[in-house]
C-alpha positions in Angstrom: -22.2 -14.9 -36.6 -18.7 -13.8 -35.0 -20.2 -10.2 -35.1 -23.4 -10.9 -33.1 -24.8 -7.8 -30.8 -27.1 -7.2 -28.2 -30.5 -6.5 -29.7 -30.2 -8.9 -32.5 -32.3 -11.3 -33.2 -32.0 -14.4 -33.9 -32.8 -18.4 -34.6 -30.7 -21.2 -32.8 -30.0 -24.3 -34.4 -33.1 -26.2 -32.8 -35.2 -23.5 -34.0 -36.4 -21.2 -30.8 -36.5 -17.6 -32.3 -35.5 -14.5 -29.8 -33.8 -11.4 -29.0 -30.0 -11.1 -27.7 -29.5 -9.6 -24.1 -26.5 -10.5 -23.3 -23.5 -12.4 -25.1 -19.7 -12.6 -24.0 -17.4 -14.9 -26.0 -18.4 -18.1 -25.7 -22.1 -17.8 -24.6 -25.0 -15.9 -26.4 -28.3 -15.0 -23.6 -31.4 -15.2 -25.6 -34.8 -13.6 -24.6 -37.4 -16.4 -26.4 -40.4 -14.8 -24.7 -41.5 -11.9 -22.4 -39.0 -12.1 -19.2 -38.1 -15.7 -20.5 -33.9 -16.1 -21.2 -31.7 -18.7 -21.8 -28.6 -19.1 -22.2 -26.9 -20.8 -25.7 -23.5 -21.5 -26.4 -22.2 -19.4 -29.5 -22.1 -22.4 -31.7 -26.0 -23.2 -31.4 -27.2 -19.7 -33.2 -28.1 -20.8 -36.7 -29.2 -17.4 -38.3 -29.2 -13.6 -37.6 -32.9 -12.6 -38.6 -34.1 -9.6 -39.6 -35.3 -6.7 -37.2 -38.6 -7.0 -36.4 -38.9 -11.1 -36.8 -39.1 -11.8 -33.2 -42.6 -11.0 -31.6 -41.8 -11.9 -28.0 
């Protein structure tokens, strides 16, 4: 998960699927529905997901 980009999705650790907009090196911003971010520290991403999985 070190290699994380803006644009991929992904599914933290409690499960709330979404899109990357912004990340820096301790915190990942996650788009979780239309115009809806929030902000994660990089530990709580579980999984990259494949393109196309998020739906927001």
């Amino acid at each position: 998960l070190e290699a994380l980009q803006k644009g991929d999705e992904v599914v933290t650790q409690a499960g709330m699927i979404g899109r990357i907009t912004k990340l820096d090196d301790n915190n990942v911003t996650v788009e979780v529905a239309k115009n809806v971010e929030i902000q994660f520290q990089r530990a709580a991403i579980g999984n990259k997901l494949e393109k196309g999985s998020y739906k927001g």
